[in-house]
C-alpha positions as CSV (number, residue, x, y, z in Angstrom):
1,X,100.5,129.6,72.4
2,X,101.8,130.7,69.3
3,X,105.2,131.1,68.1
4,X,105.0,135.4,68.5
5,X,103.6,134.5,72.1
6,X,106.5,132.0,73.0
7,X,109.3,134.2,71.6
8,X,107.4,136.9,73.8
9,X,107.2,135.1,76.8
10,X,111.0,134.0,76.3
11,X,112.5,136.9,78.3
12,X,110.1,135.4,81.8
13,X,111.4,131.7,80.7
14,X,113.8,131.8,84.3
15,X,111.4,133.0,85.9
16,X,109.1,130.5,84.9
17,X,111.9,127.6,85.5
18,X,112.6,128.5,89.3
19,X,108.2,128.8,89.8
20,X,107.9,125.1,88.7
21,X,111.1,123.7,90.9
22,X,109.8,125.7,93.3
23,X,106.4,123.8,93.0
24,X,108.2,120.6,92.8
25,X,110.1,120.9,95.7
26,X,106.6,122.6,98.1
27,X,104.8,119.1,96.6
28,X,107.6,116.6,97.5
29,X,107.8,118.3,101.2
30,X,104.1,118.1,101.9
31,X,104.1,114.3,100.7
32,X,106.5,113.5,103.1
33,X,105.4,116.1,105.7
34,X,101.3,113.9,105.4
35,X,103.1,110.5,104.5
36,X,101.5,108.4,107.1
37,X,104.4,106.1,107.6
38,X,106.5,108.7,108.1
39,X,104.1,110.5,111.1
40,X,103.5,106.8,112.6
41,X,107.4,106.6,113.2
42,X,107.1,110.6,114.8
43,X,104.5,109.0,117.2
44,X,106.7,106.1,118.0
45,X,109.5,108.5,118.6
46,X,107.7,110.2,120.5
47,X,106.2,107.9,122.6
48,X,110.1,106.5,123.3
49,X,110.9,110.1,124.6
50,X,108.0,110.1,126.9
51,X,109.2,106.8,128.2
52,X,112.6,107.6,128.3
53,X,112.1,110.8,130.3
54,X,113.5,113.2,128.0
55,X,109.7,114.9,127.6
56,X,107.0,115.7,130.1
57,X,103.2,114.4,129.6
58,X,102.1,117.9,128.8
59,X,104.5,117.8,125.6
60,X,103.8,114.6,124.8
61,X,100.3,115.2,124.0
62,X,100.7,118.3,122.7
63,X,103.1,116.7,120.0
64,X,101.1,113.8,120.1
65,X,97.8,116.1,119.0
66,X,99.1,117.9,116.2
67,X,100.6,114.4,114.6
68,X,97.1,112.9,115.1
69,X,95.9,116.0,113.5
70,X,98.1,115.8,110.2
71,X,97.9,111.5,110.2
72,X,94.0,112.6,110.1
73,X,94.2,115.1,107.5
74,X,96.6,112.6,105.6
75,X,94.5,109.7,106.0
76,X,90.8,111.4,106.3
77,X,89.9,109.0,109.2
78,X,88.9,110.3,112.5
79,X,91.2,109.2,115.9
């Protein structure tokens, strides 16, 4: 872009700031929202809770579904 276009395009330049930290910040929460490590330590949580009484079986594996579900998604392997 030339230099009519940029002093043009000067006035949306917020704008434009707060659309890329906004796409910084929806990136950095779906890497740790499909980081592997991080939904392997869910399970184990989970799996703790279970144990521990706190949750019923029914609860467990619906919680225990939707993390195989993004680990799977994450990983592209099938559990």
């Amino acid at each position: 872009m030339g230099l009519i276009g940029e002093l043009l395009m000067l006035p949306l330049a917020p704008a434009r700031g707060s659309l890329w930290v906004l796409r910084q910040v929806v990136d950095e929460a779906e890497r740790q929202y499909y980081d592997p490590s991080a939904i392997r330590r869910e399970l184990s949580r989970l799996e703790e809770l279970l144990e521990a009484g706190e949750i019923d079986e029914a609860e467990f594996e619906r919680c225990e579904d939707q993390l195989l579900d993004r680990l799977q998604q994450s990983t592209g392997q099938d559990f």
